[in-house]
N, C-alpha and C positions, 0 to 999 in steps of 0.2 A: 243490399240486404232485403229490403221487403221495397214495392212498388209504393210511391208516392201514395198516400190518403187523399182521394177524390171529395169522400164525403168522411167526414171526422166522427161519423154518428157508428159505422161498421169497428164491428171487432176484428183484431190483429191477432193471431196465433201465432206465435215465434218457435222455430223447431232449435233446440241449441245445438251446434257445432260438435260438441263433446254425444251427441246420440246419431250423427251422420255416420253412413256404412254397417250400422251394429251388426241387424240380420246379414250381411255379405259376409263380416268377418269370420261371422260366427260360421256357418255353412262355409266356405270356403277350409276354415279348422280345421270341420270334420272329415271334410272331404280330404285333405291333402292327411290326416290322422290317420283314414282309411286305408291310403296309398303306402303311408308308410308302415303299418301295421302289418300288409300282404308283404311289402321290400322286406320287411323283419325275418318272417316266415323262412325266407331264400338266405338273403347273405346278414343275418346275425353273427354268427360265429367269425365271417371275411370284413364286415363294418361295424364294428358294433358300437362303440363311439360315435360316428357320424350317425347312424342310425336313433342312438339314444340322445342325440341334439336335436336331430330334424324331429323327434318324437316329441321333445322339449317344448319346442317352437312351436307347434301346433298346438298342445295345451295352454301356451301364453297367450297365442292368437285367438283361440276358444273363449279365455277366457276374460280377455280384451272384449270383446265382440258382447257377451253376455253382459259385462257391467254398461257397455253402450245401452243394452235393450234393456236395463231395467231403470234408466234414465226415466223420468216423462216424455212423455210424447211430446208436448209443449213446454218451452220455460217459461217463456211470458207469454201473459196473456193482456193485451191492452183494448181494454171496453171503454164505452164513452163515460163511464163515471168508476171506473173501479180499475186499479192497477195490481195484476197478481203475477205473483214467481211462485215457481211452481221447481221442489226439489225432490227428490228421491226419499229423504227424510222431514218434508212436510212445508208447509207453506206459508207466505207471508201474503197478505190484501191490505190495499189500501185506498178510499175513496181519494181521486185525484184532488179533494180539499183539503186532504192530510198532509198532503205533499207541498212543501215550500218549491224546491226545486232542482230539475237533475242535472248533473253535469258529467263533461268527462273529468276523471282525477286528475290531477296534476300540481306535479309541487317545482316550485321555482328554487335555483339550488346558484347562488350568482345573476347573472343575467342570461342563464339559458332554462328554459322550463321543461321539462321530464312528465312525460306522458304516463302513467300507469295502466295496466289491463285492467280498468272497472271502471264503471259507471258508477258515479257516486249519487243517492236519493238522500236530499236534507227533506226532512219533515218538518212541520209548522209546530208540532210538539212531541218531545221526545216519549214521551209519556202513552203514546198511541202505539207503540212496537208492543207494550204489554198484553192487547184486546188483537192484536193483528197478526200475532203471529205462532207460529205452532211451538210445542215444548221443545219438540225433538231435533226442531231445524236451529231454533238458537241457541240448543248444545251443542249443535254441528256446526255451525257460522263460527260460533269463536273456534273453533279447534279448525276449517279449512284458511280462518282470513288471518290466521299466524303471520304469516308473511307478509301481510299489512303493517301488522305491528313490529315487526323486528327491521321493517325499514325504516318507519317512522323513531324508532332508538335509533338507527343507524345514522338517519337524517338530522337527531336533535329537535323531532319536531314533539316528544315528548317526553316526558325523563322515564329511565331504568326501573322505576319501581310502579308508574303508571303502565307500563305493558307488560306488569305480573295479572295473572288472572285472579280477578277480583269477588270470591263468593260472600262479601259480607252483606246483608241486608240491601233490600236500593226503595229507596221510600216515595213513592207517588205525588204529585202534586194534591192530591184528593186526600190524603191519608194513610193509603194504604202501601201495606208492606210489601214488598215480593221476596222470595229466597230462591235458590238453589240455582240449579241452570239460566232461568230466567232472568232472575236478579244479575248472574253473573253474565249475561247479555248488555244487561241494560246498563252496567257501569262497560264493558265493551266498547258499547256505539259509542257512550259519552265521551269518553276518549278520544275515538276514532273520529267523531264531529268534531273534537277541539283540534284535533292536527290536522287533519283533512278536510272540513267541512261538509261532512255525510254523516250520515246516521246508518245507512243501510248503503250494500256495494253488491254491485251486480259485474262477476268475472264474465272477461270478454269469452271465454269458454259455454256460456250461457247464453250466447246471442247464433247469427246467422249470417251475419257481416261484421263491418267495420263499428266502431264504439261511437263514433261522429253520428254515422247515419240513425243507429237506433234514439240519442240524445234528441237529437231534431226529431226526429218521429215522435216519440213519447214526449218532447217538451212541444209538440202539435196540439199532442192530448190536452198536457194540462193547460195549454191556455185558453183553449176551448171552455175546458173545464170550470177555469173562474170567472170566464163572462157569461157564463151560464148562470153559475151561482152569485153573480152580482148581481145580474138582471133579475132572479129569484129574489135575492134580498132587495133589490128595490123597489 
């Protein structure tokens, strides 16, 4: 995925897998749209079904192409003290002290263990998703990581009325309230930490490689991270 970290102090730009090829598909589209558009001109009336499929085909690939490039550039972004993802509908940061620790998912089902596509992020307190992350991505989080939760009912690892989505109040350890989207994030993770051990999940579609390699890379980070900050606290 990304070259070894020589020096742990350089930032890592991660390009995600889901924005690879966009501008080609897109230009390739138009280009085979155009083709087909002059073939129309001639034998419409001799193909006109084949014609109106390959015409099809090219607006899907168009339009494939265009959701790749309005992707970020970068999904992750790994600094020596700050971990960001970066979504199309907004962002989550976190200094690497908020982070307890990443792993790949995985749930044991008998004695064989079942890999999931995501990186799962426990946090040191759940409480810190509310100052870290944008409104609009943790309306979107819970409606893309569905599929978390409907396997997690599937698996028993949480019961049937715990992965209904939850907008009632979610009340801070400080005092304070949260509603709406947010709130209904934050009873979310809490679920999704109690079956799975994460708070926050990074799909393998967001990365550049394999789930393994990024884990060890970013779990580079953070241990950097806390021997920096212990040696600060000491």
């Amino acid at each position: 995925m990304v070259s070894p970290v020589k020096n742990i102090r350089e930032t890592i730009k991660i390009k995600a897998i889901a924005r690879h090829h966009g501008l080609f598909i897109t230009l390739m589209g138009f280009i085979a749209l155009l083709v087909v558009a002059t073939l129309c001109s001639y034998f419409w009336l001799q193909a006109r079904l084949p014609l109106m499929f390959m015409l099809l085909a090219c607006l899907v690939a168009i339009f494939i192409g265009l959701l790749k490039l309005v992707e970020p550039k970068h999904s992750l972004v790994l600094a020596p003290k700050i971990l960001t993802f970066n979504h199309r509908h907004g962002r989550w940061q976190f200094n690497w002290q908020q982070i307890s620790n990443i792993h790949c998912v995985t749930n044991t089902i008998g004695i064989a263990k079942e890999e999931l596509n995501y990186v799962g992020v426990k946090l040191a307190a759940i409480d810190s998703i509310a100052e870290n992350i944008s409104l609009r991505l943790a309306n979107r989080m819970i409606h893309e990581q569905k599929p978390l939760l409907q396997y997690c009912i599937k698996q028993q690892l949480i019961s049937f009325e715990q992965g209904i989505l939850n907008f009632e109040p979610y009340v801070l350890r400080n005092g304070v309230v949260l509603k709406g989207p947010l709130a209904a994030f934050m009873h979310h993770s809490e679920v999704l930490h109690q079956a799975l051990g994460a708070h926050l999940f990074i799909s393998a579609s967001n990365l550049n490689g394999s789930i393994n390699d990024f884990v060890v890379l970013a779990n580079n980070y953070l241990a950097k991270a806390k021997v920096e900050g212990a040696n600060t606290s000491g």
